[in-house]
N, C-alpha and C positions, 0 to 999 in steps of 0.2 A: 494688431501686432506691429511692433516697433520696427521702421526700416529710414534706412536714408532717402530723403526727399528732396537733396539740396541741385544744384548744379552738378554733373557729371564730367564737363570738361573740363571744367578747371581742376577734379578730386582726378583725373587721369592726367593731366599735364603736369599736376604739382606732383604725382608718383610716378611719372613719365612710361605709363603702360596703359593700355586700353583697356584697363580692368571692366568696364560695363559692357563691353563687346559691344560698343554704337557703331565702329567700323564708317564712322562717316570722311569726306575729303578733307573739311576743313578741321579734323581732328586729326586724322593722317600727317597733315602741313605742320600743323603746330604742336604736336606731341612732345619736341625736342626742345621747346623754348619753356620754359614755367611760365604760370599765369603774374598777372600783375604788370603792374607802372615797372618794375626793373628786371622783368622775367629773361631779361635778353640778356643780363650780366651772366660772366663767369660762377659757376656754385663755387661757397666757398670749402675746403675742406670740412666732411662729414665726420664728425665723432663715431667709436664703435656704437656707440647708442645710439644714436643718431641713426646709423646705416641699419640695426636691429629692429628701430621704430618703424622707419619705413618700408623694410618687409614685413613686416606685421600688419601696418594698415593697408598695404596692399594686397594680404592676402584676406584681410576682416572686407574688403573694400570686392573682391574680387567674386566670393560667396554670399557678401549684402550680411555680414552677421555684425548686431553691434558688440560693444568691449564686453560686458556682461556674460551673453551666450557666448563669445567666445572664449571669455576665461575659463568657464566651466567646460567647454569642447576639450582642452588644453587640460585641464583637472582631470575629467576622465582619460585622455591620453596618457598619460604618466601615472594613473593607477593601472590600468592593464600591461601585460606581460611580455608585449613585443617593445620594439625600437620605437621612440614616443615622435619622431617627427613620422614615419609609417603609420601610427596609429591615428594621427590627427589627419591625416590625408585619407586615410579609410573614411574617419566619421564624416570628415567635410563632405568628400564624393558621394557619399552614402545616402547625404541627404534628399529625401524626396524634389524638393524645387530641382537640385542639380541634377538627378539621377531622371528629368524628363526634359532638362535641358539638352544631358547626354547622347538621352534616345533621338533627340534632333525632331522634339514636337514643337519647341518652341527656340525664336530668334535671340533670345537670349535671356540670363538666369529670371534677370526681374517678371519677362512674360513667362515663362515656368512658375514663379510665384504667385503670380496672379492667376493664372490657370488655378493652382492650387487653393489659393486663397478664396474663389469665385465654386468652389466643389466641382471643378471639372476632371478630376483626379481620383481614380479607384484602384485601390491596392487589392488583390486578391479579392475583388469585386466589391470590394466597401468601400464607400467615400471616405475621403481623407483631405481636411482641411486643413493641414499643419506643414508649412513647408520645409520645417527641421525635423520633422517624421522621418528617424531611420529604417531606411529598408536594408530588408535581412535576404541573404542568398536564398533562390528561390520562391521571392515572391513574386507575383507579374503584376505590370502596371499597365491602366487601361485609358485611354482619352475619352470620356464623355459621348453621346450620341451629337449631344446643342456642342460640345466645343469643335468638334467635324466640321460646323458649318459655318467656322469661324475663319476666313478667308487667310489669316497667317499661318493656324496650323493646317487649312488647308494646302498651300502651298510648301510649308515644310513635311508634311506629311508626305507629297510627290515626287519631293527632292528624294536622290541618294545621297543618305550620309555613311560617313562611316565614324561606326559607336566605336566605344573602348575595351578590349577583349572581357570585361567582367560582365558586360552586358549585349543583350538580344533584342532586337528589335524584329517586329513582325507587322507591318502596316500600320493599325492603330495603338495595336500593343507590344508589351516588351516587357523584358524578364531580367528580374538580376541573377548572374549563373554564379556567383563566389564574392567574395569579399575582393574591394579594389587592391590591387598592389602598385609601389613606387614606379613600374615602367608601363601601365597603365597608362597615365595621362601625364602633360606635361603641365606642370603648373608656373604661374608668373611669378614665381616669391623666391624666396630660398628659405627653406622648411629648418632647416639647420640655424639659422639667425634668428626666427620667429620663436626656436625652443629656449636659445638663451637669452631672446629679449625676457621671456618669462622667470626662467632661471636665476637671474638676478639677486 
């Protein structure tokens, strides 16, 4: 399955947010500077496009989706019946990698993917190797017996987190209770610029 492989500091400096959650110092320091030989200059004024682009690829950048799957995210968002920037947050959050990120099994989206990707991942006791697998209210998700003994999510497994009120967490498992809503999570983008970057 198709994902980004490139550099992550520089795709978080030039969107100037810690979309990959690396949360490291020397990405901390230089968050504020863009990459490159003249990263240190003033930006010049952003176009409305411009400012739409770049919530876009921050929020494609912040879930690991390429343009493709997320135009069709964005497709089915504005076929169904609610408010289409709510509806694209439903399907994103909804997604399986995100929704074991959530649970706080994994240090961030990418190892959620990989968990996924690796079949450490069981939805209502069946394997699921798909990490754009929507999970529907009331299913529960399970971590593996082999990924327990995997010293990351052993260690996020210990930690307390706290989930997002659509979901439950129970030691190794957890449940989704209802469909995500906008005061659920806070997300990096502005959901509103991403509909009419599409819009166009």
């Amino acid at each position: 399955m198709a994902r980004y492989t490139g550099p992550k500091h520089k795709v978080a400096r030039r969107l100037g947010v810690d979309v990959f959650e690396k949360d490291s110092p020397s990405l901390r320091r230089r968050l504020r500077t863009r990459p490159g030989l003249h990263g240190r200059r003033p930006r010049r004024r952003t176009s409305e496009y411009g400012l739409q682009l770049l919530e876009k690829q921050k929020a494609r950048a912040t879930y690991g989706v390429l343009e493709r799957q997320f135009r069709r995210l964005i497709e089915r968002a504005q076929r169904r019946p609610g408010e289409t920037g709510e509806e694209l947050v439903a399907l994103l959050e909804s997604r399986l990698d995100n929704v074991v990120y959530r649970l706080g099994f994994a240090k961030s989206r990418a190892m959620a993917r990989q968990l996924v990707n690796h079949g450490h991942v069981r939805v209502d006791s069946r394997r699921v190797t798909i990490p754009s697998f929507q999970v529907k209210p009331g299913e529960t998700i399970e971590i593996s017996e082999t990924a327990q003994e995997i010293p990351d999510v052993v260690q996020r497994v210990a930690e307390e987190r706290d989930v997002p009120p659509f979901l439950r967490r129970d030691g190794t498992s957890g449940a989704v209770l209802r469909r995500p809503e906008p005061g659920d999570v806070n997300v990096l983008f502005d959901v509103r610029q991403v509909i009419e970057f599409y819009a166009r």
